[in-house]
C-alpha positions in Angstrom: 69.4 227.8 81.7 73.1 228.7 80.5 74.2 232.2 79.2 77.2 231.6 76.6 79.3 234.3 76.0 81.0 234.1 72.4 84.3 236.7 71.8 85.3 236.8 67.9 86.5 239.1 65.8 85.0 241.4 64.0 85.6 239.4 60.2 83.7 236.4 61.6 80.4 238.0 63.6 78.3 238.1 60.6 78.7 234.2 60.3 78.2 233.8 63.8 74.9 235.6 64.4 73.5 234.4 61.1 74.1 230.7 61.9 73.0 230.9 65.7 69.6 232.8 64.2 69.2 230.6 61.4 68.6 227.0 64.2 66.2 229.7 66.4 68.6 230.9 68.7 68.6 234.3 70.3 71.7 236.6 69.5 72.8 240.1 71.3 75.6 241.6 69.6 77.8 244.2 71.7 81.1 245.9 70.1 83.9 245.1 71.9 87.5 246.2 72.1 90.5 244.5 73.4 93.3 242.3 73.4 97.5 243.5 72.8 96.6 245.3 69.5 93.0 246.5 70.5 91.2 245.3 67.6 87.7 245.2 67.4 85.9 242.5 68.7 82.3 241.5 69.1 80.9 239.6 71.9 77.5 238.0 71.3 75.4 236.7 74.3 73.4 233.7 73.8 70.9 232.5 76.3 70.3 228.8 76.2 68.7 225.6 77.2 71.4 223.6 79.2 70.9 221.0 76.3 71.3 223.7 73.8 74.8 224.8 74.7 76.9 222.1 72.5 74.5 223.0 70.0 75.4 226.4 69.7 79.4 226.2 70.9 79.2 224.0 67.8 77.8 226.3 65.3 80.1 229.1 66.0 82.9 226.8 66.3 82.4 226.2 62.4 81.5 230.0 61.6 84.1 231.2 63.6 87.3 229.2 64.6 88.9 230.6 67.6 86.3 232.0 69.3 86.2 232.4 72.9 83.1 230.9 74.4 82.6 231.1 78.2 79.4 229.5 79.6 77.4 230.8 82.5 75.0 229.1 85.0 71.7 231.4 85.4 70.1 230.4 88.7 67.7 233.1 88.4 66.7 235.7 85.8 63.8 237.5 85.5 62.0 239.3 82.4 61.4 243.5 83.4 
């Protein structure tokens, strides 16, 4: 299991989210702020089957050039 974390800006979110939900993906959207000028951001975190992850870098890569994507390993997790 991966955990991709996506960082784009405001102007492309929509995009991202919808196509990520649109091939069954799970999306959390958090606002972020950041960078030299502080614009807004949004950060989605996307929790995927390791064979998933080019799948999804892929999908925001078209909705949303320029996106950051950093991909986690998740050894453990566990549902509360």
């Amino acid at each position: 299991m991966k955990l991709i974390i996506f960082v784009t800006d405001d102007a492309h979110a929509d995009a991202s989210v919808d196509a990520l939900v649109e091939q069954g993906f799970r999306v959390t959207r958090l606002a972020t702020t950041g960078g030299f000028l502080r614009r807004g951001n949004t950060t989605l975190l996307v929790g995927v089957e390791d064979n998933q992850v080019e799948r999804a870098q892929e999908l925001v890569k078209r909705a949303a050039p320029g996106t950051l994507a950093i991909t986690m390993d998740l050894e453990r997790y566990e549902r509360l």
